[in-house]
Biopython code that builds the backbone (N, CA, C, O; Angstrom):
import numpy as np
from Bio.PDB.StructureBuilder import StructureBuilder

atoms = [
    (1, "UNK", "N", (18.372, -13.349, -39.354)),
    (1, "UNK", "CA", (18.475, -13.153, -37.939)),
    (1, "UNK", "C", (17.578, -11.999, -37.481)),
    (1, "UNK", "O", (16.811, -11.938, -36.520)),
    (2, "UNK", "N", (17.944, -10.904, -38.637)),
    (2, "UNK", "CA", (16.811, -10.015, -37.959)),
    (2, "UNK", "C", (14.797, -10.137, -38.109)),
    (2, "UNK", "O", (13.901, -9.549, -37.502)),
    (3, "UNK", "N", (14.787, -10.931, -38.942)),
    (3, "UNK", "CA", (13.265, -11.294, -38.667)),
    (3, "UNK", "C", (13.469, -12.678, -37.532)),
    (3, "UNK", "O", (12.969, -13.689, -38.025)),
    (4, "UNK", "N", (14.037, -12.903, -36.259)),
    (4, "UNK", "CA", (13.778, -14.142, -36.022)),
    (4, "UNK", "C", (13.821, -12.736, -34.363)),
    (4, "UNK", "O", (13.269, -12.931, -33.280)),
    (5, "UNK", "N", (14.452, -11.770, -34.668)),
    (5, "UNK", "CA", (14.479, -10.658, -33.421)),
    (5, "UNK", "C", (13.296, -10.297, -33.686)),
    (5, "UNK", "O", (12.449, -10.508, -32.818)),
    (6, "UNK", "N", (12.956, -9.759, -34.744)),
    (6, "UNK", "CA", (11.559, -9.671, -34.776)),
    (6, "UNK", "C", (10.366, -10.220, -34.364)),
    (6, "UNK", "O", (9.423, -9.512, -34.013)),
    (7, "UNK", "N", (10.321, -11.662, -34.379)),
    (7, "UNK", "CA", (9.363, -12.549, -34.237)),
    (7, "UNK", "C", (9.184, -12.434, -32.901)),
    (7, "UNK", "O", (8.164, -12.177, -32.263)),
    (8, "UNK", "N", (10.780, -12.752, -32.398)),
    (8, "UNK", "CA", (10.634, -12.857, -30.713)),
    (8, "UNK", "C", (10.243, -11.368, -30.076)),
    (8, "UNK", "O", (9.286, -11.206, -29.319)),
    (9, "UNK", "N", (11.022, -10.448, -30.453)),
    (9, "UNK", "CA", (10.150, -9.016, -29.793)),
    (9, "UNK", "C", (8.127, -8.743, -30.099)),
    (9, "UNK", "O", (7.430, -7.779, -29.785)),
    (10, "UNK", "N", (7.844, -9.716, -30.630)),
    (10, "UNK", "CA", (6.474, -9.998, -31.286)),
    (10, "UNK", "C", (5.916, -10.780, -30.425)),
    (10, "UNK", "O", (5.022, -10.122, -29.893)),
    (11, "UNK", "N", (5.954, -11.967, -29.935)),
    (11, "UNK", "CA", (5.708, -12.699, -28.944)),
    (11, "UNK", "C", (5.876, -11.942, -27.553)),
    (11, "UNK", "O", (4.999, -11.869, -26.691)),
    (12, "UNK", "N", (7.040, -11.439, -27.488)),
    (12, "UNK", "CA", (6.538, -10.860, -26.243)),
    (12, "UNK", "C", (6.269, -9.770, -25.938)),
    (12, "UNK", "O", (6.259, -9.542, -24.728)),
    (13, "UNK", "N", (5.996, -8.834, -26.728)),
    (13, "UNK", "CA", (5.133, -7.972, -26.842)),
    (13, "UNK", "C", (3.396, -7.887, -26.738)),
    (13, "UNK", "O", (2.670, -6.919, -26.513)),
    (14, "UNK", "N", (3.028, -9.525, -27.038)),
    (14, "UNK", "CA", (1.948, -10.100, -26.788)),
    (14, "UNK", "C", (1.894, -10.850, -25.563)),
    (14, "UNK", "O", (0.729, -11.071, -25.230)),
    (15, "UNK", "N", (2.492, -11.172, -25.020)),
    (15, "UNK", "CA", (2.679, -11.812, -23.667)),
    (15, "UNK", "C", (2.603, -10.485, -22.480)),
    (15, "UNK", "O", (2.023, -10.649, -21.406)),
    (16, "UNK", "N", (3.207, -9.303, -22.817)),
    (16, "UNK", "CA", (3.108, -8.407, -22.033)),
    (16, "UNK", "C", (2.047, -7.759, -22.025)),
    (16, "UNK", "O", (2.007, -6.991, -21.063)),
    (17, "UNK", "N", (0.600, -7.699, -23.081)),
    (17, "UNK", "CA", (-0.029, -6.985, -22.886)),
    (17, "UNK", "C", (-1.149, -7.968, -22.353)),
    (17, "UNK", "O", (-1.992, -7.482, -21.599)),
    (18, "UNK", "N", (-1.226, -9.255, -22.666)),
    (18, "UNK", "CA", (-1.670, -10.316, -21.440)),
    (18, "UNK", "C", (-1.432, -10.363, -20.186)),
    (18, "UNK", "O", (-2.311, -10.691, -19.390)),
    (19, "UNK", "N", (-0.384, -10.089, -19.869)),
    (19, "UNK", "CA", (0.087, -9.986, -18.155)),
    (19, "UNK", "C", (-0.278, -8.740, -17.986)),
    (19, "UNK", "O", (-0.838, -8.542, -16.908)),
    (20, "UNK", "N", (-0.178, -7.973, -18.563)),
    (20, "UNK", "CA", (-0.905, -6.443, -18.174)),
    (20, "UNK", "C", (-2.390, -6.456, -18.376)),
    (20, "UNK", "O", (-2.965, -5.553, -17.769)),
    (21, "UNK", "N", (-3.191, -7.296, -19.112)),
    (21, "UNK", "CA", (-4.956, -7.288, -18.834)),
    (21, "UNK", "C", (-5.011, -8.056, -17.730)),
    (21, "UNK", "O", (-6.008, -7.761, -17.069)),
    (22, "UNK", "N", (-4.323, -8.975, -17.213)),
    (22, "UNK", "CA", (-4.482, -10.152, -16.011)),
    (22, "UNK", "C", (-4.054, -9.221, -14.895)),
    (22, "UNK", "O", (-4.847, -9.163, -13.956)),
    (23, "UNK", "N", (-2.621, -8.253, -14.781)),
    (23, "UNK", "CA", (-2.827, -7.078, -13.434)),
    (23, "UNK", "C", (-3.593, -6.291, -13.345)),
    (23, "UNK", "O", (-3.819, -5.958, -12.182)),
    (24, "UNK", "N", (-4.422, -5.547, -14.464)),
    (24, "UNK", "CA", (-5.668, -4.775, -14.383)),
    (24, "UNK", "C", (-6.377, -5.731, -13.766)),
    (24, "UNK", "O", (-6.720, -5.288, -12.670)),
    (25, "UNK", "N", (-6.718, -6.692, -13.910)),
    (25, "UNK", "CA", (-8.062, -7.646, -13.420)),
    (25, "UNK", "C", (-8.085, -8.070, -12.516)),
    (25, "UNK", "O", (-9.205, -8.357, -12.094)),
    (26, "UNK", "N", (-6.818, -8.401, -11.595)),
    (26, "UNK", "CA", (-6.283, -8.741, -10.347)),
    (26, "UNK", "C", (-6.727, -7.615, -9.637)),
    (26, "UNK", "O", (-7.401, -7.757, -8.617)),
    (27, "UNK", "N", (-6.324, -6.170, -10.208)),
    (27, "UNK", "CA", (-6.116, -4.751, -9.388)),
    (27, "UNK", "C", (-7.417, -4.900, -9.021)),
    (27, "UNK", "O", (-7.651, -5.295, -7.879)),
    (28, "UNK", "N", (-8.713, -4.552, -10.113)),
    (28, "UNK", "CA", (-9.870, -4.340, -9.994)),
    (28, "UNK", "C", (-10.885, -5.474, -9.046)),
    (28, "UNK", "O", (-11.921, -5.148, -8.465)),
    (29, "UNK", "N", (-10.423, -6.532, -9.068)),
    (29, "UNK", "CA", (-11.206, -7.487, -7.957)),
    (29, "UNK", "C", (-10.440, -6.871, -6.611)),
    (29, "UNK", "O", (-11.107, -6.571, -5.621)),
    (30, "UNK", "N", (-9.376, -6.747, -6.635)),
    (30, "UNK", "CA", (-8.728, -6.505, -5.072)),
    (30, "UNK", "C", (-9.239, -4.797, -4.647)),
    (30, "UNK", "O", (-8.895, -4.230, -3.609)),
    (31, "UNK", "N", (-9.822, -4.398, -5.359)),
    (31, "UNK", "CA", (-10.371, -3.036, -5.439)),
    (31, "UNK", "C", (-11.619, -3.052, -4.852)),
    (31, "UNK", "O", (-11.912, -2.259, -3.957)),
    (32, "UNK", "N", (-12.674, -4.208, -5.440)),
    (32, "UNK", "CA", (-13.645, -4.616, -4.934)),
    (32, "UNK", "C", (-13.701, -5.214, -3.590)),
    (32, "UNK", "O", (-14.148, -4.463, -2.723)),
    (33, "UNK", "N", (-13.422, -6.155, -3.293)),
    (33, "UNK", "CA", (-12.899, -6.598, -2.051)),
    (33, "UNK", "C", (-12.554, -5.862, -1.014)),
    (33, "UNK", "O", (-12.975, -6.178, 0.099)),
    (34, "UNK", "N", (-11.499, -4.442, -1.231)),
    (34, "UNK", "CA", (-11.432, -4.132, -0.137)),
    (34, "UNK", "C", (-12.423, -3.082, 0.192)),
    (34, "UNK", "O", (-12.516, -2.706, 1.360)),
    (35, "UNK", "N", (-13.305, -2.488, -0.899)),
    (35, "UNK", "CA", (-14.751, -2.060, -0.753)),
    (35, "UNK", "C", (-15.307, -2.437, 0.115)),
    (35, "UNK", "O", (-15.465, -1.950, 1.234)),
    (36, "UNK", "N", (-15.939, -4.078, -0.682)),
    (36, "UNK", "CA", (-16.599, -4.566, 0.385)),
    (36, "UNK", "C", (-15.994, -4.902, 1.804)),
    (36, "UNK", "O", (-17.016, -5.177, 2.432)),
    (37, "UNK", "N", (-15.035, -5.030, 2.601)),
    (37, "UNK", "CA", (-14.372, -5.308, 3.902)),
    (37, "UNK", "C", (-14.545, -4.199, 4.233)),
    (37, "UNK", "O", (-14.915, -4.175, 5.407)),
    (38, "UNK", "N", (-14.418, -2.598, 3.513)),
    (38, "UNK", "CA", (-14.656, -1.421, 4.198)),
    (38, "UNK", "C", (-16.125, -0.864, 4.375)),
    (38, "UNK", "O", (-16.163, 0.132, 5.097)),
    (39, "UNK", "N", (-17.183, -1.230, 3.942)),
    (39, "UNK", "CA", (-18.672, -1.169, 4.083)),
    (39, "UNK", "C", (-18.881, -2.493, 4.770)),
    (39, "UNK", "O", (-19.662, -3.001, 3.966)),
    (40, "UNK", "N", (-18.754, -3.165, 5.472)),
    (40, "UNK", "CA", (-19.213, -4.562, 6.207)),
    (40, "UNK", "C", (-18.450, -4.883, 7.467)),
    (40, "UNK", "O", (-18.790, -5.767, 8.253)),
    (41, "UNK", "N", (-17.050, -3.854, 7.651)),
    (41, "UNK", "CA", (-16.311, -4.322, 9.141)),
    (41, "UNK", "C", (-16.127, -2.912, 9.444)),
    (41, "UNK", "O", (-15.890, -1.947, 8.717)),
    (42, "UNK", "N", (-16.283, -3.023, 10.615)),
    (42, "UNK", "CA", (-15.338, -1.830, 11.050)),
    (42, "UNK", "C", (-14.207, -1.217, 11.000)),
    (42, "UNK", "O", (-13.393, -2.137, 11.074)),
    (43, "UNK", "N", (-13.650, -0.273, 10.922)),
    (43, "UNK", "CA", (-12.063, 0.598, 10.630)),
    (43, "UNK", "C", (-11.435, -0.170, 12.011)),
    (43, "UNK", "O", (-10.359, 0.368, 12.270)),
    (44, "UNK", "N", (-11.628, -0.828, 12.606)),
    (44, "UNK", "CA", (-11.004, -1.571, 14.028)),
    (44, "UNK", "C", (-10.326, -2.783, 13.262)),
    (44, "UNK", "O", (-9.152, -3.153, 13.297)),
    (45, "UNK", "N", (-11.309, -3.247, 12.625)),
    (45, "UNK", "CA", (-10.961, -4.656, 11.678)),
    (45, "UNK", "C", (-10.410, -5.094, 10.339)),
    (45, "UNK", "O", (-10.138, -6.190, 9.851)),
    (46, "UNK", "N", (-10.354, -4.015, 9.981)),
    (46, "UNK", "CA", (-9.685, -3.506, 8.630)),
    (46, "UNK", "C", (-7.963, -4.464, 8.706)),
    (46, "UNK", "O", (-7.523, -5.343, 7.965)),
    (47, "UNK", "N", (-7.385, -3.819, 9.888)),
    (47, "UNK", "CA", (-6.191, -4.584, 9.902)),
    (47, "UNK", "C", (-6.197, -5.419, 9.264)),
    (47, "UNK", "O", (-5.736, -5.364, 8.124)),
    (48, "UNK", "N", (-6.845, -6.736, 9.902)),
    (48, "UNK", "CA", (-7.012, -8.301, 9.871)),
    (48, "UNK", "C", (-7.197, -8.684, 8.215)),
    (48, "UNK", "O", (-7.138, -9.863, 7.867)),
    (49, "UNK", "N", (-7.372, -7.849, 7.458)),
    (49, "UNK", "CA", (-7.753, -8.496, 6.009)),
    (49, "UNK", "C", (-6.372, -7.858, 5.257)),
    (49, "UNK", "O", (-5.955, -8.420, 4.245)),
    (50, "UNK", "N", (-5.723, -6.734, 5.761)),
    (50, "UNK", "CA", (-4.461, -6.451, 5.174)),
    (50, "UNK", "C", (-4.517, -5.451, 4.564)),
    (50, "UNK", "O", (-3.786, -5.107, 3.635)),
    (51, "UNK", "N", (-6.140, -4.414, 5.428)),
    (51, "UNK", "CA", (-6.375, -3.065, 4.813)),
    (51, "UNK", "C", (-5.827, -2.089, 6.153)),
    (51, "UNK", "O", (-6.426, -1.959, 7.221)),
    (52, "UNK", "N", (-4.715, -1.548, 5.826)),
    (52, "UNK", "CA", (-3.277, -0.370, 6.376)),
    (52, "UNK", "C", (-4.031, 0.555, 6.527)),
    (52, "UNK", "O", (-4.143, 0.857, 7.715)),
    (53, "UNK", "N", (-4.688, 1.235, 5.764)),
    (53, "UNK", "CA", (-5.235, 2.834, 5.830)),
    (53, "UNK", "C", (-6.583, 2.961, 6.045)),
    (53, "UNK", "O", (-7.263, 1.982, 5.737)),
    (54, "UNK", "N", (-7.174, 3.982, 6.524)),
    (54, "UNK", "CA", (-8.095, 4.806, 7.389)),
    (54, "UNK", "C", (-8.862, 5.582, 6.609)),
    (54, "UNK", "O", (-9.405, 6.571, 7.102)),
    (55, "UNK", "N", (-9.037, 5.237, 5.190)),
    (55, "UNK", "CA", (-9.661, 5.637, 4.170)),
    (55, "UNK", "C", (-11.030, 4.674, 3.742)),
    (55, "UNK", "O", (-11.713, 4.972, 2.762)),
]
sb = StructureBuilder()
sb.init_structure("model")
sb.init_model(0)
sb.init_chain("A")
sb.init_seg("    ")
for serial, (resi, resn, name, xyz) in enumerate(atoms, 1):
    if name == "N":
        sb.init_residue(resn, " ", resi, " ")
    sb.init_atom(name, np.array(xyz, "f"), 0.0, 1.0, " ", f" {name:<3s}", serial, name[0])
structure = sb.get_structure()
């Protein structure tokens, strides 16, 4: 039983550090993106894409 806890804390221990390279990669395009919307629109228009702050 205890190598079958094992196995499974093993699997998803690998599953979590997959979903954690896929939210880094999500973060970093949505990082980009709102770059570019902040060099190409105005701080007037920012709203409209779902950029809140004045930065």
């Amino acid at each position: 039983m205890i190598q079958e806890v094992d196995a499974l804390r093993q699997t998803v221990s690998e599953k979590l550090q997959a979903a954690n390279e896929m939210l880094a990669d999500v973060k970093e395009l949505a990082m980009g993106y709102r770059q570019t919307i902040k060099t190409n629109f105005p701080m007037e228009q920012w709203e409209k894409f779902g950029i809140m702050d004045k930065r």
